[in-house]
C-alpha positions as CSV (number, residue, x, y, z in Angstrom):
1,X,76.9,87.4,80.6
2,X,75.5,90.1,78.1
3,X,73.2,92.6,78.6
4,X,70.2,92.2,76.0
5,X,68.1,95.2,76.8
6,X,69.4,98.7,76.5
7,X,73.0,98.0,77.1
8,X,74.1,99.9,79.8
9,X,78.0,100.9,80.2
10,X,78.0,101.1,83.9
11,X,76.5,97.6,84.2
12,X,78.8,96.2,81.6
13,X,81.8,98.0,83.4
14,X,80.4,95.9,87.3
15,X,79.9,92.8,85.3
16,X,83.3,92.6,84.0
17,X,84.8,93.6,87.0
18,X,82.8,91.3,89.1
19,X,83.8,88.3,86.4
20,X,87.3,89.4,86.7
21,X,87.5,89.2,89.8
22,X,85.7,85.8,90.0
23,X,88.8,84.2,87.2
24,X,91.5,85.2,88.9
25,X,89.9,83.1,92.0
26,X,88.7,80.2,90.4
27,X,92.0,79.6,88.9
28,X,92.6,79.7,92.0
29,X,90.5,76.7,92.8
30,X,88.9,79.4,95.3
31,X,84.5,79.4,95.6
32,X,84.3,80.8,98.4
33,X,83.2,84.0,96.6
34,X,80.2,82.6,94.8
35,X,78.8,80.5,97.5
36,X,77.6,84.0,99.0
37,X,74.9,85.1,97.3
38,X,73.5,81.2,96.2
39,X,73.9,80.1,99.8
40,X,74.4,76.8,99.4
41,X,76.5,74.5,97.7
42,X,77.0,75.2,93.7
43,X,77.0,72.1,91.5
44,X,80.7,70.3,91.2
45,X,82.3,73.2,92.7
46,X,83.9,70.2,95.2
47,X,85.3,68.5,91.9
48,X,86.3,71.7,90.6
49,X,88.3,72.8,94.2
50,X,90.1,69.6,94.0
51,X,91.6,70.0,90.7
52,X,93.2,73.2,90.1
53,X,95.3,71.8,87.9
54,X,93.3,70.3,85.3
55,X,91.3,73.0,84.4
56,X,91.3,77.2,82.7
57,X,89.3,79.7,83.5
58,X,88.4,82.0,80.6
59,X,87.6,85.5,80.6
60,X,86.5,87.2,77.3
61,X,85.0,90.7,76.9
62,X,82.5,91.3,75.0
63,X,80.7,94.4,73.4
64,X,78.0,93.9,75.3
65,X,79.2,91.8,78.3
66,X,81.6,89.0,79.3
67,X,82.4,85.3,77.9
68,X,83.5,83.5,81.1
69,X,84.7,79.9,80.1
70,X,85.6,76.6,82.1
71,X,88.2,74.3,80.2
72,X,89.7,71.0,80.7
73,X,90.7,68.1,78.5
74,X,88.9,66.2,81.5
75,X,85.5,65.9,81.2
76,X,85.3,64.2,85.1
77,X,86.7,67.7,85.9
78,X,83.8,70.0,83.9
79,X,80.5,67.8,83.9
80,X,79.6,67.9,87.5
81,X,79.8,71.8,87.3
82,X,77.6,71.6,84.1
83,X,74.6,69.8,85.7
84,X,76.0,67.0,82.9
85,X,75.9,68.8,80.2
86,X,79.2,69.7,78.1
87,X,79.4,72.0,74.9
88,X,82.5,71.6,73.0
């Protein structure tokens, strides 16, 4: 996430602690978190809650934001979170 318009510190400073908050859980294999404000199920959060290990969770800052970053070496473990599509 990066703010494009007017950078503005306070919303950088809640972005990056929202996102930080959100890593530590994920590598958690926990989504309970970001079901809330989508409501309903998030695509291949099931795959990605059933294989904690086989996956990292990135967290980057940026100047103007936060580089958050899914990682495996198996695909079956990213693509159904990616809506099929993977960026290497």
């Amino acid at each position: 996430m990066v703010i494009l318009e007017r950078p503005n510190s306070s919303q950088i400073t809640l972005i990056r602690s929202h996102l930080q908050k959100e890593q530590k859980l994920f590598s958690k294999a926990d989504f309970r978190d970001p079901k809330k404000p989508h409501v309903r199920e998030m695509p291949g959060h099931e795959v990605l809650a059933g294989s904690e290990a086989k996956y990292d969770v990135k967290y980057n800052e940026l100047p103007k934001g936060v580089s958050f970053t899914f990682a495996s070496e198996d695909s079956t473990v990213i693509m159904p979170y990616t809506g099929g599509s993977i960026h290497n």
